[in-house]
C-alpha positions as semicolon CSV with decimal commas, in nm:
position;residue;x (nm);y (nm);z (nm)
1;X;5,319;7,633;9,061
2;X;5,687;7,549;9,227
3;X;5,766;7,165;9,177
4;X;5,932;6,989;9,482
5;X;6,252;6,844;9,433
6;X;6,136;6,507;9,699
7;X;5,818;6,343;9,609
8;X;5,511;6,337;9,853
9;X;5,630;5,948;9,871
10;X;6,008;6,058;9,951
11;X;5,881;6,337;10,187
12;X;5,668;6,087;10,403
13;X;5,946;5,884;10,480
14;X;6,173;6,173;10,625
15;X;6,166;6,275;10,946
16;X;6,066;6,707;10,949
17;X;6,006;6,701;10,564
18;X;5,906;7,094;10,607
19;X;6,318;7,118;10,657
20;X;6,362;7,048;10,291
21;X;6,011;7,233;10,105
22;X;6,051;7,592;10,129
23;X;5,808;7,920;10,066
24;X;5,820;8,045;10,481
25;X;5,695;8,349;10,486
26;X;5,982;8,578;10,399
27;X;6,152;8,406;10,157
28;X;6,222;8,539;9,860
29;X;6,153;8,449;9,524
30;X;6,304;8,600;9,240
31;X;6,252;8,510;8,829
32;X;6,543;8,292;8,761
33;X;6,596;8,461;8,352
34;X;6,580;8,833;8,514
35;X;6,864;8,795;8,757
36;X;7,258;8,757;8,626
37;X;7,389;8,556;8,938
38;X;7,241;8,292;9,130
39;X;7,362;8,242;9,442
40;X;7,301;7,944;9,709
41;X;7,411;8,052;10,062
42;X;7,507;7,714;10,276
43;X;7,468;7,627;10,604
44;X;7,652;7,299;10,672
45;X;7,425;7,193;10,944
46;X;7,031;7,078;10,964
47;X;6,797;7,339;10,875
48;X;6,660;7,418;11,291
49;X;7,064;7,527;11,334
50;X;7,125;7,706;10,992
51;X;6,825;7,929;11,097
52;X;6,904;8,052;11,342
53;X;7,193;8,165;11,237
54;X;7,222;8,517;11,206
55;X;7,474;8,586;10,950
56;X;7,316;8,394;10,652
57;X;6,982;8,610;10,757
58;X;7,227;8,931;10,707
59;X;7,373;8,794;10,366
60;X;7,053;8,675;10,223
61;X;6,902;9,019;10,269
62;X;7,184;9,190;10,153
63;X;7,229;8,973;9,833
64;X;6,834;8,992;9,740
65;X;6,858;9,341;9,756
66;X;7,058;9,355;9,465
67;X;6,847;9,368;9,145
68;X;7,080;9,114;8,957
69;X;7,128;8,841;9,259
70;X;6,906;8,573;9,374
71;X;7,028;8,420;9,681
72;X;6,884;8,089;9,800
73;X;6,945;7,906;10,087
74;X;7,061;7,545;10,142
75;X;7,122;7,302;10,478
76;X;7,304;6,941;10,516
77;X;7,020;6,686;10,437
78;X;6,966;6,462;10,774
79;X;7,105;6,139;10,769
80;X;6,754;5,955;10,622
81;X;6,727;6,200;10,294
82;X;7,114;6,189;10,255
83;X;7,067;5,798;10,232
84;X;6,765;5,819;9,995
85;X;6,958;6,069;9,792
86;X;7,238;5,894;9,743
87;X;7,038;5,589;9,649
88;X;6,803;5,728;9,428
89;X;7,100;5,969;9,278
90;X;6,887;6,319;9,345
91;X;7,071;6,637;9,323
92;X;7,111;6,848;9,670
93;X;6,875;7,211;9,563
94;X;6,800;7,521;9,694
95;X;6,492;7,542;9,906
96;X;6,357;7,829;9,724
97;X;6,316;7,743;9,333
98;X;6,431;7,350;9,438
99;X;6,715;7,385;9,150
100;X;7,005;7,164;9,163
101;X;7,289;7,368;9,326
102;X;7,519;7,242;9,058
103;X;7,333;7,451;8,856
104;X;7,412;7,800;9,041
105;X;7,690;8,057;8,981
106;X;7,787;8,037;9,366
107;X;7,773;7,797;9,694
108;X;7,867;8,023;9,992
109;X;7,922;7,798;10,249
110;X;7,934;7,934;10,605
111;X;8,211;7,730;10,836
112;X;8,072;7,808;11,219
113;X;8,237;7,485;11,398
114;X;8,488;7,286;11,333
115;X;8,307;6,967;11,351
116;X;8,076;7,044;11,078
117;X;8,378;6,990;10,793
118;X;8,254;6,667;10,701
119;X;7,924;6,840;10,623
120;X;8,073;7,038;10,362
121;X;8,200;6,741;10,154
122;X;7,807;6,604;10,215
123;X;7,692;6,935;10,059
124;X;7,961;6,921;9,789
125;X;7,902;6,531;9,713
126;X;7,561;6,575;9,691
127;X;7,580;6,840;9,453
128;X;7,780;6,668;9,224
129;X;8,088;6,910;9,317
130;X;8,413;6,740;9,269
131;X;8,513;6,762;9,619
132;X;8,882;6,930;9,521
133;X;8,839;7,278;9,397
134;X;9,140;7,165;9,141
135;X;8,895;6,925;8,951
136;X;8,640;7,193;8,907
137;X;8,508;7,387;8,580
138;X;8,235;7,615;8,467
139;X;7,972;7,340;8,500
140;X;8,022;7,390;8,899
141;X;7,972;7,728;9,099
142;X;8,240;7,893;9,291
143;X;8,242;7,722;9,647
144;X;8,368;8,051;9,854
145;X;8,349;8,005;10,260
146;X;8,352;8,247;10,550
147;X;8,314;8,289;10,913
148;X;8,484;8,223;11,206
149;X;8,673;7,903;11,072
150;X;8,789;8,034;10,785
151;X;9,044;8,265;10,984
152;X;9,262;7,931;10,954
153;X;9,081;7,821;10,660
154;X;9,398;7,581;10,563
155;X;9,239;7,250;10,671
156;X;9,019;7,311;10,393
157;X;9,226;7,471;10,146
158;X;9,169;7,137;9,922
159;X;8,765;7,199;9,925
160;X;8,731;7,597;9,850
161;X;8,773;7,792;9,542
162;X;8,771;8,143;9,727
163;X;8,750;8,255;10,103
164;X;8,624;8,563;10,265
165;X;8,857;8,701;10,508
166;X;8,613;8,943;10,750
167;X;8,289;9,051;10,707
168;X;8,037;8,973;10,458
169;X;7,883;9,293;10,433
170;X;8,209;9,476;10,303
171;X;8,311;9,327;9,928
172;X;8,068;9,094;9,754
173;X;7,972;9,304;9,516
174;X;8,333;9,380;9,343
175;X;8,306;9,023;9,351
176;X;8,045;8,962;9,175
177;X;8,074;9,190;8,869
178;X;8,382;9,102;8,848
179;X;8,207;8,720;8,822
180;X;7,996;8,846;8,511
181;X;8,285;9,031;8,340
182;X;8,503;8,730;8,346
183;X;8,191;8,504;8,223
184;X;8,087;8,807;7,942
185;X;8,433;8,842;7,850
186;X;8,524;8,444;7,821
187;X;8,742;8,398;8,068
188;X;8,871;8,099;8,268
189;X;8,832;7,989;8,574
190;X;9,164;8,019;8,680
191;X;9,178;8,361;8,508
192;X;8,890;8,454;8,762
193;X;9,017;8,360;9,093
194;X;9,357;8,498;8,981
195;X;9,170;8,828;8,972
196;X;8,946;8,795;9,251
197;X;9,286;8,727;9,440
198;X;9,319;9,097;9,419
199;X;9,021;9,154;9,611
200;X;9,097;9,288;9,966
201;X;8,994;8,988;10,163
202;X;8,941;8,739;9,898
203;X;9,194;8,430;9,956
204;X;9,231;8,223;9,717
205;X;9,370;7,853;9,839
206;X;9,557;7,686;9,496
207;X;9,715;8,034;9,448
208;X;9,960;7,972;9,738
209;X;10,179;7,712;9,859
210;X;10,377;7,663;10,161
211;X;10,681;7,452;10,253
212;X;10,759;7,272;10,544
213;X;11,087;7,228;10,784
214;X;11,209;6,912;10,896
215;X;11,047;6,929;11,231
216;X;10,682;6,929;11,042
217;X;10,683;7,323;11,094
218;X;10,637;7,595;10,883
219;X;10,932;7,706;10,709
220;X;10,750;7,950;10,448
221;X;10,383;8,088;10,270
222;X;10,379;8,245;9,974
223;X;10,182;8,329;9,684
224;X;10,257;8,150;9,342
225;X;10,115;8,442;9,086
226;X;10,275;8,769;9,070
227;X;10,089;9,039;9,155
228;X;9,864;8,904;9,429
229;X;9,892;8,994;9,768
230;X;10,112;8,795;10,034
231;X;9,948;8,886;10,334
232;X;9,495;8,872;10,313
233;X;9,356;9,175;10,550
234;X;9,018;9,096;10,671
235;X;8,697;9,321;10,593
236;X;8,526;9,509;10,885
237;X;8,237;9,713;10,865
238;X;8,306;10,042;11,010
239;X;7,950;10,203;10,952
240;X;7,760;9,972;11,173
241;X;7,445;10,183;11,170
242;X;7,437;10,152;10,836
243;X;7,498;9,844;10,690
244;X;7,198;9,625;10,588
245;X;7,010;9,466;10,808
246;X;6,714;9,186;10,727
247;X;6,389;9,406;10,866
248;X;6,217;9,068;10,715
249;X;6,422;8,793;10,815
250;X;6,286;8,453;10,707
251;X;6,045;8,273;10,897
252;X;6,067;7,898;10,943
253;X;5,770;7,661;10,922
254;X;5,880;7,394;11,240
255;X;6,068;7,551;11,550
256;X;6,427;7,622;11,462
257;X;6,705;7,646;11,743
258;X;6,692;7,980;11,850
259;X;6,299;8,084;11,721
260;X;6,314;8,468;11,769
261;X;6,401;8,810;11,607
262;X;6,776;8,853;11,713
263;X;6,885;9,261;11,723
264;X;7,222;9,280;11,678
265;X;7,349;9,577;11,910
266;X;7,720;9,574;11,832
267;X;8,038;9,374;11,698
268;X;8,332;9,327;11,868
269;X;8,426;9,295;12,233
270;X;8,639;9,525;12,509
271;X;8,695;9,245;12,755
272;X;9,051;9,080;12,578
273;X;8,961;8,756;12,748
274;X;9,304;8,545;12,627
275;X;9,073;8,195;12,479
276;X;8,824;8,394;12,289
277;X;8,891;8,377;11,942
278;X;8,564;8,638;11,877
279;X;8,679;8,856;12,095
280;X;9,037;8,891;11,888
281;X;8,901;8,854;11,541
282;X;8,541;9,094;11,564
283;X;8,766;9,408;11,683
284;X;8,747;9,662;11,724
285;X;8,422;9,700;11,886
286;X;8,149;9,875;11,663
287;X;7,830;9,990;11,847
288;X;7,435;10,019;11,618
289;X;7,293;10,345;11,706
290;X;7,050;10,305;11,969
291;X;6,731;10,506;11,731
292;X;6,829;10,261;11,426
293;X;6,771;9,934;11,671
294;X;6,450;10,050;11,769
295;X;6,352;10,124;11,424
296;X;6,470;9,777;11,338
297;X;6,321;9,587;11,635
298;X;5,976;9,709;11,568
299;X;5,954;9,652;11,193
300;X;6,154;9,262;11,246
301;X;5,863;9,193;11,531
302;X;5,598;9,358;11,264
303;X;5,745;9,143;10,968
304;X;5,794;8,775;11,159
305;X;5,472;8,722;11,438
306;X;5,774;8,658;11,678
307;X;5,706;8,626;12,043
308;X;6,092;8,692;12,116
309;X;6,344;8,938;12,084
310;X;6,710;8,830;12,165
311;X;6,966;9,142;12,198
312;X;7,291;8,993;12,033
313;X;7,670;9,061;12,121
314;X;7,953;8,924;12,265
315;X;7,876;9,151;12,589
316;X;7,554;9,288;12,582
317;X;7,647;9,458;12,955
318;X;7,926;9,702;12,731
319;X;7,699;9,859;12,461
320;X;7,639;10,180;12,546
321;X;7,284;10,253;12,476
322;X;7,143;9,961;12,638
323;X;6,941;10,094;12,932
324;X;6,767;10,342;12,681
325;X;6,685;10,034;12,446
326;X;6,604;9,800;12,686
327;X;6,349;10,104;12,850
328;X;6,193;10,123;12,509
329;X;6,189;9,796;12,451
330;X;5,991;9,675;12,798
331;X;5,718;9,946;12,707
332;X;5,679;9,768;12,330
333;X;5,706;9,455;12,413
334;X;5,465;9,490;12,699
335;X;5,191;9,566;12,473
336;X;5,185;9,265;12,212
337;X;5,293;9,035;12,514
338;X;5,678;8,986;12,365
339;X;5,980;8,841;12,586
340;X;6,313;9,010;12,576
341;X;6,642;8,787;12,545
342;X;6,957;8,937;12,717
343;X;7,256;8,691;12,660
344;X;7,601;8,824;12,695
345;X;7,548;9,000;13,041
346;X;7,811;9,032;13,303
347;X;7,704;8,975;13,639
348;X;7,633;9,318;13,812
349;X;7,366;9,494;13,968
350;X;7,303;9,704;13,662
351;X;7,223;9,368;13,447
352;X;7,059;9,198;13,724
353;X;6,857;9,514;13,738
354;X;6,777;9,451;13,366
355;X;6,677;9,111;13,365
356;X;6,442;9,167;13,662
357;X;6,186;9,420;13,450
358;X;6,243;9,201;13,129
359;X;6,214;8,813;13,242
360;X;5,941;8,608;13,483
361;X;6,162;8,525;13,787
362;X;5,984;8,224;13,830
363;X;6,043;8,055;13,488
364;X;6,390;8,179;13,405
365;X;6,770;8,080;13,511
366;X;7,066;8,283;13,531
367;X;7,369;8,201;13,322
368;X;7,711;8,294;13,491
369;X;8,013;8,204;13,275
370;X;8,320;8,215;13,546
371;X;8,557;7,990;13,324
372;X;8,790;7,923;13,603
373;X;8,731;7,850;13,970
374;X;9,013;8,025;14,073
375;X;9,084;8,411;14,133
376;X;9,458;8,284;13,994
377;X;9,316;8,154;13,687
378;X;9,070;8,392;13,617
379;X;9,378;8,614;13,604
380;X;9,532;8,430;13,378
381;X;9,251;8,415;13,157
382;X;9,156;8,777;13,200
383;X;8,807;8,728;13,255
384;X;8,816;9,048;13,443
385;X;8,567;8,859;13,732
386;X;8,654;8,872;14,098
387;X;8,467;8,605;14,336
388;X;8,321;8,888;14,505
389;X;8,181;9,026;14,204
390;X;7,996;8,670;14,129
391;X;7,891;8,580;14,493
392;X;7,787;8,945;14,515
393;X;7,591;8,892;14,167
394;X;7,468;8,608;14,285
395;X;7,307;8,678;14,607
396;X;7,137;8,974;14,466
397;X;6,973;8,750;14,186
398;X;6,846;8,515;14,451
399;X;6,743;8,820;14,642
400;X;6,533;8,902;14,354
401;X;6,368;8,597;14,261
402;X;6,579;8,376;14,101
403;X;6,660;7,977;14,186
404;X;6,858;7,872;13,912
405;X;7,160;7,927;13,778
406;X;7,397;7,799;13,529
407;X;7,738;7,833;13,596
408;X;8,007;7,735;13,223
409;X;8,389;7,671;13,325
410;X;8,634;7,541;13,097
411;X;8,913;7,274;13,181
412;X;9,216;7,253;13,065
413;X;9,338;7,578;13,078
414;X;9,716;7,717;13,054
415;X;9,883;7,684;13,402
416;X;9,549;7,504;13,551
417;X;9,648;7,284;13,868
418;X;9,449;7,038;14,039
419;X;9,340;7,293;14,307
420;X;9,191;7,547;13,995
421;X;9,004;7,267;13,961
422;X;8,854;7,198;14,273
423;X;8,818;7,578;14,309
424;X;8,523;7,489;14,056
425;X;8,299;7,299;14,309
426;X;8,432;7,562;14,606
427;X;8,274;7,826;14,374
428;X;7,964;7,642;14,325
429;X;7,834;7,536;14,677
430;X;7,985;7,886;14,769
431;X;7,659;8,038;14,538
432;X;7,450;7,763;14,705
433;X;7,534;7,840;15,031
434;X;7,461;8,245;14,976
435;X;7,112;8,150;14,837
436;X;7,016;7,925;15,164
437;X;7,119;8,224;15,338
438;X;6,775;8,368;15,225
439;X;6,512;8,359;15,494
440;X;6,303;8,031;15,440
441;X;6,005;8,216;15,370
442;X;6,125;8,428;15,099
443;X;6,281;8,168;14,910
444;X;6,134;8,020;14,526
445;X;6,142;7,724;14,600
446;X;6,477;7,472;14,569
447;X;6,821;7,628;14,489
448;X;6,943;7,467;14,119
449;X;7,299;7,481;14,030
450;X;7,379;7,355;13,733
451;X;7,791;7,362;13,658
452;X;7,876;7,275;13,328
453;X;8,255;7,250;13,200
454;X;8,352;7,228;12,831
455;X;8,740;7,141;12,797
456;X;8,978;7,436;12,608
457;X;9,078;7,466;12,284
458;X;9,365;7,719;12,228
459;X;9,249;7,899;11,866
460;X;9,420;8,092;11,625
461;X;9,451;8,456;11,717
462;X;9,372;8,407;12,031
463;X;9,690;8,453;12,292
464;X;9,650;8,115;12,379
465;X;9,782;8,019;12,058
466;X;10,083;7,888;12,141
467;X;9,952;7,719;12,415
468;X;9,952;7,269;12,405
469;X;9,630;7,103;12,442
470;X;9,544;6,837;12,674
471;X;9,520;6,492;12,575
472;X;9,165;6,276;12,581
473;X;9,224;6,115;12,939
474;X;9,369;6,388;13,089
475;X;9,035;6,644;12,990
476;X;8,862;6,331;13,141
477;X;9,064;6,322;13,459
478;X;9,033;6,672;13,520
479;X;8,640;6,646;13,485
480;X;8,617;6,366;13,717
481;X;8,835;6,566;13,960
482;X;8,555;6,839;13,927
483;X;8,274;6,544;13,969
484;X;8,448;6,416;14,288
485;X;8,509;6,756;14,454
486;X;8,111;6,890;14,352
487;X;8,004;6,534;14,559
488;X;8,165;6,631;14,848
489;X;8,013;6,988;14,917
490;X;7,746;7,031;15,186
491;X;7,485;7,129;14,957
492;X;7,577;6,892;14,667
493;X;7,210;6,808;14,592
494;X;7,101;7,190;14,500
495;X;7,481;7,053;14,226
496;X;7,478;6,863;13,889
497;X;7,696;6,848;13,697
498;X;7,810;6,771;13,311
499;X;8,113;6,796;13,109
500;X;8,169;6,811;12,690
501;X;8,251;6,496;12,497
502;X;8,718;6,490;12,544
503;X;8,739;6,315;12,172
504;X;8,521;6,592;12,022
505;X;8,731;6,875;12,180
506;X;9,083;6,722;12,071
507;X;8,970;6,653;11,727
508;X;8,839;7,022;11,740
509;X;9,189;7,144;11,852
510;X;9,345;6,908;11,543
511;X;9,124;7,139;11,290
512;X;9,136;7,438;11,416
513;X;9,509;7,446;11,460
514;X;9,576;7,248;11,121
515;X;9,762;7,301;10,816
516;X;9,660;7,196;10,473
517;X;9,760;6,835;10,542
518;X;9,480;6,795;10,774
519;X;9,265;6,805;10,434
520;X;9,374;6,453;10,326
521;X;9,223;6,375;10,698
522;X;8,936;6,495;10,610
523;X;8,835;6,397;10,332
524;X;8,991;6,019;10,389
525;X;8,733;6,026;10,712
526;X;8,430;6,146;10,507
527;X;8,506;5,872;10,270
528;X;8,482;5,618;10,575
529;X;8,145;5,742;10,641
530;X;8,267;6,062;10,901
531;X;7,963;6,272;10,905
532;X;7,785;6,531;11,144
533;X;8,014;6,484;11,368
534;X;7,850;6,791;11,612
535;X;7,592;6,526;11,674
536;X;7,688;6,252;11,917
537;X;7,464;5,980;11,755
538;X;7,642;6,014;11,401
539;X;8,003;6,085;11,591
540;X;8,279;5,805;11,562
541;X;8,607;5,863;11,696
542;X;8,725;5,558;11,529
543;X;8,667;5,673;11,203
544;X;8,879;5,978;11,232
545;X;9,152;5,775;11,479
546;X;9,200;5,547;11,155
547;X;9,201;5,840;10,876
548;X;9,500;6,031;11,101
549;X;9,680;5,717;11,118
550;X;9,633;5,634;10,738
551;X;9,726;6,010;10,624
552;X;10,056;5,932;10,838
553;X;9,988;6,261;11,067
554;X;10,079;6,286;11,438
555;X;9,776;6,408;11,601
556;X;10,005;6,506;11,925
557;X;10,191;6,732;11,687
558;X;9,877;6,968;11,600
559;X;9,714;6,926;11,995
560;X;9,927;6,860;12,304
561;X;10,301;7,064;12,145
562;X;10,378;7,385;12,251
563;X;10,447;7,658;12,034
564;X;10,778;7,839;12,003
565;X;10,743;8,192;11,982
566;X;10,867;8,226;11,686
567;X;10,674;7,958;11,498
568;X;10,512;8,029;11,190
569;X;10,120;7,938;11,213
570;X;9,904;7,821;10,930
571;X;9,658;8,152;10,960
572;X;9,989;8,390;11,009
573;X;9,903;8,517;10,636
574;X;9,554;8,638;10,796
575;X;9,583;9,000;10,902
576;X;9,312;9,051;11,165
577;X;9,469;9,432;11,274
578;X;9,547;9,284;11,620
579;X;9,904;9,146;11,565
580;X;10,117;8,869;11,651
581;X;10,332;9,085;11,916
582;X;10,021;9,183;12,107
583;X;9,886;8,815;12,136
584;X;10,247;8,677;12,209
585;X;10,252;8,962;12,500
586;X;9,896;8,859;12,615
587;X;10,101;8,530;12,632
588;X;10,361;8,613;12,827
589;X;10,131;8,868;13,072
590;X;9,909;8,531;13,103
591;X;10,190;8,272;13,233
592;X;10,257;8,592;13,496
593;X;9,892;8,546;13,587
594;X;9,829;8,966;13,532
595;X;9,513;9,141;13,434
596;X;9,510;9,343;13,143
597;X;9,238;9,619;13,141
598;X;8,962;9,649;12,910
599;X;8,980;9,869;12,623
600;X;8,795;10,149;12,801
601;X;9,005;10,113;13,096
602;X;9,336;10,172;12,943
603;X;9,429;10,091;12,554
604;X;9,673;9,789;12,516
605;X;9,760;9,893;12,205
606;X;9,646;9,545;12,050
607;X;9,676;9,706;11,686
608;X;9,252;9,728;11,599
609;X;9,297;10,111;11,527
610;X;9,421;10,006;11,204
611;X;9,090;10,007;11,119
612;X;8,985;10,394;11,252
613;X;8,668;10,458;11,437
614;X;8,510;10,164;11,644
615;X;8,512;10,193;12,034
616;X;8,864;10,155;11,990
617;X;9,111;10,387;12,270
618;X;9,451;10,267;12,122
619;X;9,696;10,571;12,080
620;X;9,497;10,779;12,338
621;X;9,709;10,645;12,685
């Protein structure tokens, strides 16, 4: 019988102790002496957030599939077990055997937000990791991250021994047997990441340096060992019908975030909107062959009891086959009494069309995403989204049922003015206005608008990129701009509104545009008790205020400075396929406030062909 790591006493005290036991149905369990590697994937978040995340699911599959792996899965500890822990000196484990993770081969560490990089040192710390991948031997695993953070994975070039430039699914296994020849044969550590440097995609931190011009800029990157490459070209999957897929995925005991089978339909994006860092990094677009995702969606509903099925994407609206797997979808899930989830969609009558034979009118809201209240700024944006298209879209939605809508904006944007921003409440009472337009009688009930603005963060490959921030107080007087103008409109009681935390964004835009002295930030704020700072109960400004001014960085100098064109950016040794000249011309297009058109409008020639296949159109114009 499996032994718990946290005694029944220990496991009384916690709040959700079934976060930290293990065994849901799906899990795998493998003999520990029949398998060469063990590996503990790592989500640096609480366990309701890590899953329902979609790409450990994918990797945990794909690595238990493999007769020599056992892959295991591990979350951040909540604040009351990370106290006890620490106090009562208990190794972080795995939830499946309940082994120490100091004790594995691996720690794959998946790095979603920026604000969870505290939360790696808590899963390193209470590992008994030395924190610096410098003080680390063979008694430690390999601490290798991935996703969407580590395409400017310098801030945390200090923590990691490897990172995995692209997608998961493409070169793990070179990487691990060439783990176990490097063990068999002897071999150092250092000797191994020197030859997992070789790997396409593999980046390995304390292998390169980088010096610095007066100014605090960039003057050069470069590689310190011979022979390993200068420039790390991220892994795609090109075969998306093929590539593995959990038909099993793990089922968790209390209700996690998103509690559902999620089908993902495609990767990539054709819009080019100019602050979506997805959008540039997932192309080129890679559609699932509509026969395979039936085939999956019935054997992941057979496998998990789910009453949900959530269709994911960056824009659902753009896969091709989606009317023929939504049609087959309605006539399953109408038998075993199943809801179908459609984020992603763009507001036309074609989605609209969808989401009336797949949701209950009366329970669900719309979600719009605008981003600007402007037609000028939406332009400059790209968002591709004419007013007419969203009062249009939103007039046929009431029309059919609906009362509530969400509406997401962002503030802060290049070239924004103070009338963008009262374009934002215009918009909104605009929508309320078409709905009491509706004949009393065939009205459900009171219109809801709920406008919600989060304040922009200009990312790495992104066109934006070169783009300044805005400071705390002005995000704040922008929002209350927004809050003024909404209280004004005739039908500002069908109106709330809410806006994101302005300290969380700017320390946001501080990581994800940092170089590797951001690091000493870091960890100097984790050491002053900086921790889950997603959550806005365990958040303190302070702390991290005091760490930048300690480390002796200027926290204007990463946030509110404008780029030069030619600047040389932390990532810029990340090749992505889309290149710098593309972006930098998205840049300059963007300050002219013109519209570029999708890629199956007209190719832009963003430099994703690199790659072959994909819904890519570049060369073909």
């Amino acid at each position: 019988m499996r032994k718990l790591a946290l005694t029944d006493e220990i496991l009384l005290k916690i709040d959700k102790p079934s976060r930290y036991i293990g065994n849901e149905i799906n899990s795998v369990t493998k003999d520990p002496s029949k398998v060469d590697i063990r590996f503990a994937m790592c989500f640096p978040d609480v366990y309701e957030i890590g899953m329902s995340h979609l790409g450990i699911q994918i990797l945990y599959d794909m690595f238990n599939r493999m007769d020599d792996v056992w892959c295991e899965r591990v979350y951040s500890p909540w604040m009351d077990l990370d106290a006890i822990m620490r106090e009562q000196k208990i190794p972080l484990f795995a939830l499946e055997s309940q082994d120490p993770i100091k004790d594995f081969d691996f720690l794959g560490i998946t790095i979603q937000y920026e604000m969870c990089y505290t939360n790696i040192l808590q899963v390193l710390d209470l590992s008994g990791i030395p924190l610096k991948a410098a003080d680390r031997d063979w008694s430690v695993p390999i601490v290798i991250g991935g996703g969407p953070c580590s395409y400017n994975p310098e801030p945390l070039a200090d923590f990691f021994d490897l990172f995995y430039i692209g997608e998961g699914e493409m070169v793990y296994r070179p990487l691990l047997d060439l783990y176990k020849c490097c063990r068999a044969e002897g071999k150092s550590r250092r000797e191994f990441l020197i030859a997992a440097a070789s790997i396409p995609g593999i980046y390995v931190p304390m292998l390169y340096d980088v010096t610095y011009r007066e100014d605090g800029t960039i003057e050069k990157f470069f590689p310190l060992v011979d022979g390993i490459p200068s420039t790390i070209e991220k892994q795609v999957v090109m075969d998306f019908s093929q590539t593995t897929y959990p038909e099993a995925p793990v089922v968790p005991y209390i209700k996690a975030t998103q509690d559902r089978v999620v089908l993902e339909i495609q990767r990539g994006c054709i819009r080019g909107c100019r602050f979506c860092q997805a959008g540039m990094i997932y192309r080129p677009t890679r559609e699932k062959n509509t026969e395979e995702l039936k085939r999956l969606a019935a054997e992941m509903l057979k496998n998990t009891g789910h009453e949900e099925i959530s269709l994911s994407s960056l824009s659902s609206s753009d896969f091709t086959g989606l009317e023929d797997l939504i049609s087959y979808l309605i006539e399953e899930c109408k038998k075993k009494n199943i809801n179908i989830s459609l984020p992603s969609l763009r507001i036309d009558a074609f989605s609209l069309d969808v989401m009336s034979k797949v949701q209950d009118v009366r329970k669900s809201s719309l979600t719009f995403a605008p981003e600007a209240g402007s037609q000028r700024l939406r332009d400059v944006i790209n968002k591709g989204l004419t007013e007419e298209v969203i009062l249009k879209g939103a007039g046929e939605a009431f029309e059919g049922g609906w009362n509530k809508v969400k509406l997401y904006f962002m503030l802060g944007l290049p070239t924004e003015t103070e009338e963008d921003r009262k374009e934002i409440a215009h918009l909104a009472e605009k929508i309320a206005k078409r709905y009491y337009e509706i004949p009393k009688d065939q009205r459900n009930g009171k219109c809801q608008i709920n406008v919600s603005t989060s304040f922009f963060v200009p990312k790495p490959f992104t066109p934006f990129q070169w783009a300044p921030m805005c400071t705390k107080d002005d995000f704040l007087g922008r929002a209350k701009t927004v809050n003024h103008e909404i209280k004004e409109q005739l039908n500002r009681k069908s109106i709330s509104y809410r806006w994101h935390e302005a300290d969380v964004t700017v320390l946001e835009g501080f990581f994800a545009r940092g170089d590797r002295k951001v690091a000493e930030v870091i960890l100097d704020a984790y050491r002053h008790g900086a921790i889950y700072d997603a959550w806005s109960e365990t958040f303190s400004n302070e702390i991290w205020m005091d760490s930048i001014q300690r480390c002796g960085l200027d926290l204007d100098f990463y946030t509110t400075r404008e780029r030069a064109e030619d600047e040389i950016f932390p990532w810029d040794f990340i090749g992505i396929g889309v290149t710098k000249k593309f972006l930098h011309r998205e840049w300059e297009r963007a300050l002219r406030a013109e519209v570029t058109p999708n890629c199956r409008q007209n190719c832009s020639g963003c430099g994703a062909k690199c790659y072959g296949g994909g819904v890519c159109y570049e060369g073909t114009n």
